[in-house]
C-alpha positions as CSV (number, residue, x, y, z in Angstrom):
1,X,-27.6,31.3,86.4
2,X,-30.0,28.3,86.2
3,X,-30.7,27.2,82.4
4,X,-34.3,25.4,81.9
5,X,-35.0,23.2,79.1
6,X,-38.8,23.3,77.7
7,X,-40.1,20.2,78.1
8,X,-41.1,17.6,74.9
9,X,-44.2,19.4,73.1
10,X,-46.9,16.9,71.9
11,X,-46.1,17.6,68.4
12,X,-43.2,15.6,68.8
13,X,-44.8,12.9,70.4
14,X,-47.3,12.9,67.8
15,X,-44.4,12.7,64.9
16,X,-42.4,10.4,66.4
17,X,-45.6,8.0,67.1
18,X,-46.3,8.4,63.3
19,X,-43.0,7.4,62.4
20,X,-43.1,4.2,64.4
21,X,-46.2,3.1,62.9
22,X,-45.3,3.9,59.3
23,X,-41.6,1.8,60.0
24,X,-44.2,-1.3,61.3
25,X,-46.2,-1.2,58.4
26,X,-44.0,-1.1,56.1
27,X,-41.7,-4.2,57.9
28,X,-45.0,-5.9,58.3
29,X,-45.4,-5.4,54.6
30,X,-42.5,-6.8,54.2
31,X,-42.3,-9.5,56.1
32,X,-45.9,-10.4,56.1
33,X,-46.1,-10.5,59.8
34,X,-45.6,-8.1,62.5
35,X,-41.9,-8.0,63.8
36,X,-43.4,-8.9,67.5
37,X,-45.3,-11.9,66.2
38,X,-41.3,-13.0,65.3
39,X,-40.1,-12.2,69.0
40,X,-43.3,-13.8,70.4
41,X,-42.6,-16.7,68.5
42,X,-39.2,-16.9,69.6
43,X,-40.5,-16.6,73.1
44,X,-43.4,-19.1,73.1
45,X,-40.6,-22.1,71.2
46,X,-37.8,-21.5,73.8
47,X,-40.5,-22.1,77.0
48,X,-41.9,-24.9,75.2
49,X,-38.5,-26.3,75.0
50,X,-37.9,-25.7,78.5
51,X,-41.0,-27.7,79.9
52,X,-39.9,-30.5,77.9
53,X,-36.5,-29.8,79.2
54,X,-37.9,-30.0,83.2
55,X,-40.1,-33.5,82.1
56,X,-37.0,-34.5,80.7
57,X,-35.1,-34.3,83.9
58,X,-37.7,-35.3,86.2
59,X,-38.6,-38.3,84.3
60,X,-34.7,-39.5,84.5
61,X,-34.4,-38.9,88.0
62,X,-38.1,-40.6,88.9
63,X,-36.5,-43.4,86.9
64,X,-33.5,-43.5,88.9
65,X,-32.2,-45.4,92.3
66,X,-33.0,-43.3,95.2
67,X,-30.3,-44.5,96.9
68,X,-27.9,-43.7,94.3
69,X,-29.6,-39.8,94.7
70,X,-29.2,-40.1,98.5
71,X,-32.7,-40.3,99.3
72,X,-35.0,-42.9,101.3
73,X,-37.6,-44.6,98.8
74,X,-40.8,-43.1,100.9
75,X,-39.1,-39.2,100.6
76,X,-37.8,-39.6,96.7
77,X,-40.8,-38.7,94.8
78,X,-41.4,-35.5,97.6
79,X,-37.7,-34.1,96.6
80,X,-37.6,-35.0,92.8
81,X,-40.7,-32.4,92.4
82,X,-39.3,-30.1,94.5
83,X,-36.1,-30.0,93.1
84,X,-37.7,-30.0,89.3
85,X,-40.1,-27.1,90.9
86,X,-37.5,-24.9,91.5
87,X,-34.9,-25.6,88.5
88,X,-38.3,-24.7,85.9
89,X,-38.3,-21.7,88.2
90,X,-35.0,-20.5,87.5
91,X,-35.4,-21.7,84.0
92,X,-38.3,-19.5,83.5
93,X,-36.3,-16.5,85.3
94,X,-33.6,-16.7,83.0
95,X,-35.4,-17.1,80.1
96,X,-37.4,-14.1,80.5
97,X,-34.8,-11.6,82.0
98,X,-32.5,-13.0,78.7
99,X,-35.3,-12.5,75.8
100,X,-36.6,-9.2,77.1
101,X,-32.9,-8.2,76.3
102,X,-33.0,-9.5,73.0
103,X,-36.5,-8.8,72.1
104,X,-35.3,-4.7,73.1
105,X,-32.0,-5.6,70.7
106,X,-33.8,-6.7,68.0
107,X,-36.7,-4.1,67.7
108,X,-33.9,-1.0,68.3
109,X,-31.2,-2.4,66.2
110,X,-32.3,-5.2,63.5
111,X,-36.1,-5.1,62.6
112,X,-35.7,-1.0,62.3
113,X,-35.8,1.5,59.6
114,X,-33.5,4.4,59.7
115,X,-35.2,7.8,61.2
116,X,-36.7,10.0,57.7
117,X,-35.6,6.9,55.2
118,X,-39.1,4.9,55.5
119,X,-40.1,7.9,53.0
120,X,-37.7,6.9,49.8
121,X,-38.2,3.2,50.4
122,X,-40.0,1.0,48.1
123,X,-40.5,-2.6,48.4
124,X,-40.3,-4.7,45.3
125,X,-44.1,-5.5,44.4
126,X,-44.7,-2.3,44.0
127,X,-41.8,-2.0,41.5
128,X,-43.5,-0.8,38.1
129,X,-46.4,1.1,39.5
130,X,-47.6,4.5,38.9
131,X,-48.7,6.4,41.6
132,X,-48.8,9.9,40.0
133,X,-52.9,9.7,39.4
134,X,-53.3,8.9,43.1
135,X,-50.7,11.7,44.5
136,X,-52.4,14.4,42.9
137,X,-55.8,16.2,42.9
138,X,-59.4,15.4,42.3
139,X,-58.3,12.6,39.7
140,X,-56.9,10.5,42.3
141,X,-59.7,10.9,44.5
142,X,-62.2,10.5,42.4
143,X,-60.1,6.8,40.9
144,X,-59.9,5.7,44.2
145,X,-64.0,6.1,44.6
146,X,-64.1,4.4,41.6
147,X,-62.0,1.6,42.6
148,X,-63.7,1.2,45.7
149,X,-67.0,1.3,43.8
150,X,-65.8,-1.8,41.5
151,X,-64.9,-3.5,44.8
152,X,-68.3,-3.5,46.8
153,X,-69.9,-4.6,43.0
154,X,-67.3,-7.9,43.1
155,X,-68.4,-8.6,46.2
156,X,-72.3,-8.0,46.3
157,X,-71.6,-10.2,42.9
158,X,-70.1,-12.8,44.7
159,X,-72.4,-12.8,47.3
160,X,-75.1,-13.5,45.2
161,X,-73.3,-16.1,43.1
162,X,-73.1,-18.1,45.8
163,X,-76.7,-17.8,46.9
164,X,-77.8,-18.6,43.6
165,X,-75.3,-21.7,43.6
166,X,-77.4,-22.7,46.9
167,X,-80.7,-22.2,44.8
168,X,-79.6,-24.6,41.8
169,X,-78.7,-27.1,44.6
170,X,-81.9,-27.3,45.8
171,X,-83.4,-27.1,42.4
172,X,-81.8,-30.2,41.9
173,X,-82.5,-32.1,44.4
174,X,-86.1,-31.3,44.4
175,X,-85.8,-32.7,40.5
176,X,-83.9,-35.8,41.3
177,X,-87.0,-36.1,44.3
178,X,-89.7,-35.5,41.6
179,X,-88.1,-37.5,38.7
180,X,-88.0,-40.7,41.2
181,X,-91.7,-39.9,42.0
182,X,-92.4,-40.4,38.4
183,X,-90.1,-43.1,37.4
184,X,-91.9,-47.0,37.5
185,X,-91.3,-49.6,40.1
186,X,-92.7,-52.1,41.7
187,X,-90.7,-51.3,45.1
188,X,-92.0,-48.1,44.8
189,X,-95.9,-48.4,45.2
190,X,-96.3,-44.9,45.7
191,X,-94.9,-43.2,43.0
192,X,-96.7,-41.2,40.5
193,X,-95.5,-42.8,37.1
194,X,-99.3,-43.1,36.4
195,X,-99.3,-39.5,35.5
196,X,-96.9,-40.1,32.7
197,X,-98.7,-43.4,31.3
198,X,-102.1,-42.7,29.1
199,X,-104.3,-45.6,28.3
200,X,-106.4,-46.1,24.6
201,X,-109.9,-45.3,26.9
202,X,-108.7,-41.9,28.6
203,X,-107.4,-38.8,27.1
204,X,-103.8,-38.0,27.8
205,X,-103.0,-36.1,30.9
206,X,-102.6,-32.3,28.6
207,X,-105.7,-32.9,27.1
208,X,-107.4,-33.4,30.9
209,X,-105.0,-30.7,32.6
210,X,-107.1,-28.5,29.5
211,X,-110.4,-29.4,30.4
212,X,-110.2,-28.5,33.6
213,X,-108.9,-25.6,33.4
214,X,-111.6,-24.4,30.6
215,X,-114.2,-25.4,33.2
216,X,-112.3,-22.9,36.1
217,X,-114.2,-20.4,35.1
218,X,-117.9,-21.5,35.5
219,X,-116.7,-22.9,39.1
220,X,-115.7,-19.7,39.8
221,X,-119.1,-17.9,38.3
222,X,-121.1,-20.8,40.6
223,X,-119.5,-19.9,43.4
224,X,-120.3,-16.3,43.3
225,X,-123.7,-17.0,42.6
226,X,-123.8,-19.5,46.3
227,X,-122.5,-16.3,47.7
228,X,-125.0,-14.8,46.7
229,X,-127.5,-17.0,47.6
230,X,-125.8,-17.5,51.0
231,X,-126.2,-13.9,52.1
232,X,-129.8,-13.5,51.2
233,X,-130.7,-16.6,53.1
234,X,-128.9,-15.2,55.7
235,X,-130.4,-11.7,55.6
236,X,-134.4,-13.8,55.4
237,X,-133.2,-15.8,58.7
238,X,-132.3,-12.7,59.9
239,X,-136.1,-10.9,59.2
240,X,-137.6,-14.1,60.1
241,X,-136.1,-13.8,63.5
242,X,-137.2,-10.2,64.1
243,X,-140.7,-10.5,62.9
244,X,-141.1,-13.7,64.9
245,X,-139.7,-11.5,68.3
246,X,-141.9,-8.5,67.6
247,X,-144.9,-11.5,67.6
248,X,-143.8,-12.6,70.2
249,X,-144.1,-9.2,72.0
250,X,-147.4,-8.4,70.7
251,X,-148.9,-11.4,72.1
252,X,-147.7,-10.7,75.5
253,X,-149.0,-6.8,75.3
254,X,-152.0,-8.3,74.4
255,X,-152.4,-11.5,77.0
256,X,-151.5,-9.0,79.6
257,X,-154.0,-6.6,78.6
258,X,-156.6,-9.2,78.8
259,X,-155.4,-10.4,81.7
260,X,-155.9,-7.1,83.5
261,X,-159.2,-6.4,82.2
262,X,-160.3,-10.3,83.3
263,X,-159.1,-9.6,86.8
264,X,-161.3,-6.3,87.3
265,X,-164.6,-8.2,86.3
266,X,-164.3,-10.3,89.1
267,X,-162.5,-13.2,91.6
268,X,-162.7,-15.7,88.7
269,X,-159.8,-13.5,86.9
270,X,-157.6,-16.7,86.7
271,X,-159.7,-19.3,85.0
272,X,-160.9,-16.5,82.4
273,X,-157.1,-15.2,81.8
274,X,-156.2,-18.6,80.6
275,X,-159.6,-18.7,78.6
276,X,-158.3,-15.1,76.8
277,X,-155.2,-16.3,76.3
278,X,-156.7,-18.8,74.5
279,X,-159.5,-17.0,72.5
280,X,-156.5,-14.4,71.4
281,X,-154.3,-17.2,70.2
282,X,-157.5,-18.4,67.9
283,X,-158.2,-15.0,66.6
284,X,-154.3,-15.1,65.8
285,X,-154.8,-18.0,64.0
286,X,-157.9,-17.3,62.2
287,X,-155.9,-13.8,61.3
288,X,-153.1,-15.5,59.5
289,X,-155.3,-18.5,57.9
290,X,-157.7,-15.2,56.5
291,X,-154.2,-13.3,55.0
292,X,-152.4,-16.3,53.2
293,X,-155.5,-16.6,51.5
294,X,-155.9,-13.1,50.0
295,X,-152.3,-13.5,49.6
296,X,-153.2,-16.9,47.1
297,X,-156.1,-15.1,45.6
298,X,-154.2,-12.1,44.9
C-alpha cells in the first residue's frame, strides 16, 4: 500500500513568510540595519581587498627582472597580465563559492530568532511602555488617529516655518536694499536720501504725501467727467459721419436724376448735366445758408 503525503497548503507558506518578516524587523530594529546589509558589507570589503591584493602582485612582478621570472623582456608584460588575469579569477571564485557558505551560516544560525519566540521578545527602548490603550478596542484606534493627526499638524507647521523663514529673508534684504537707497553719499549719486531731508522753503515730505492724496479725489471726479466728454464727442463724430454719407447719397440721387432728364431733351445732354450738377450744388448751398439763419434768428 502506497502512502501519499498532501502537499504544503498555502497557509503555511503564508505563516511561515510572516514569520520571517516579523524576525527581520525586529533584528533590523535591533541592529539598525538589515542583517543582509552586514553580509553585503562583508562581501563588498573582502573583493575590495582582493583587487588590491591582484595590483599588489602584478605591480611587484612588473617591477621585477624578467629574466629572473624566466621570461624575454618583449613577452614579460603579455604573461604578468595573464597570469594576474587568471589568479583574480580564482580569487573571485573562491571568494564567492566561500561567502555564499557563510552568508547561508550566518542568516540560519547567528542573525536568527527562534521559531514562536519573536512574540515574547522586547527590545530595551521600549522598556517602560504601555501598550495596553493601543492593544485594545476603539480607544487605541481612535489614539492612534489622534497621534497621526498631531503628526501631519508638526509637519504642515514646519513646513510653513520654513517658508516664512524664506519670507523674513527676503524682507530683509529688500530693507538693507532700501535703507542704502536712502542713506547719504557722495559715491552714491543715485540714492534717494533727498526724500528724508526737508528744506526751511518746502513742507516736509508727510505734509506733501497729504496733499496729494486730498487732491486724489477730484483727479479722479475729472477724469470721469473726460470720459464723459470723450464718449459724446465720439457719439457727434459718429452722427456727423452718417449725416454727411446720407448727403452724400442724396446728391447723387439727385445729379443722376438731372442727368437723365438732361439727356432726354436733347444731344447736348453732357454740357447741360455738368451745368445741373452745378445749379443743384448752388441750391444746396443757398438751402443751408437760408437754415443756419432761421436757426440764429430762432
Amino acid at each position: 500500500m502506497t502512502s501519499t503525503t498532501a502537499p504544503p497548503t498555502s497557509l503555511s507558506t503564508t505563516s511561515a513568510t510572516a514569520t520571517k518578516q516579523s524576525t527581520t524587523s525586529l533584528l533590523t530594529e535591533h541592529f539598525r540595519y538589515t542583517p543582509l546589509t552586514l553580509l553585503d558589507d562583508i562581501i563588498n570589503t573582502i573583493n575590495e581587498l582582493t583587487y588590491r591584493a591582484v595590483d599588489a602582485v602584478q605591480a611587484g612582478l612588473s617591477s621585477a627582472d624578467p629574466a629572473s621570472l624566466g621570461f624575454t623582456t618583449s613577452d614579460a608584460t603579455t604573461e604578468i597580465e595573464t597570469g594576474t588575469h587568471a589568479l583574480e579569477t580564482l580569487l573571485q571564485s573562491a571568494v564567492d563559492r566561500n561567502f555564499d557558505k557563510l552568508e547561508i551560516y550566518v542568516l540560519r544560525s547567528l542573525l536568527k530568532i527562534p521559531d514562536g519566540l519573536d512574540a515574547w521578545m522586547r527590545l530595551g527602548h521600549y522598556e517602560g511602555l504601555d501598550f495596553s490603550a493601543a492593544e485594545g478596542g476603539e480607544g487605541g484606534v481612535e489614539g492612534i488617529k489622534k497621534l497621526l493627526g498631531l503628526r501631519r499638524q508638526v509637519l504642515e507647521t514646519r513646513r510653513l516655518n520654513a517658508r516664512l523663514l524664506e519670507e523674513r529673508a527676503r524682507n530683509e534684504a529688500l530693507l538693507t536694499h532700501l535703507r542704502a537707497l536712502l542713506s547719504p553719499g557722495p559715491d552714491r549719486p543715485d540714492n534717494l536720501a533727498f526724500l528724508n531731508s526737508a528744506t526751511s522753503t518746502s513742507k516736509p515730505m508727510q505734509a506733501q504725501a497729504s496733499d496729494i492724496a486730498a487732491q486724489v479725489p477730484a483727479l479722479r471726479k475729472l477724469l470721469v467727467d473726460l470720459r464723459r466728454h470723450l464718449d459724446a464727442g465720439i457719439s457727434l463724430g459718429e452722427q456727423a459721419k452718417a449725416g454727411t454719407e446720407a448727403e452724400r447719397e442724396r446728391r447723387e440721387y439727385i445729379e443722376g436724376v438731372v442727368g437723365r432728364a438732361v439727356g432726354e431733351s436733347g444731344p447736348d445732354s453732357r454740357s447741360a448735366k455738368g451745368g445741373a450738377t452745378g445749379d443743384v450744388s448752388s441750391m444746396e448751398g443757398i438751402r443751408d445758408v437760408v437754415g443756419r439763419g432761421a436757426r440764429e434768428d430762432g
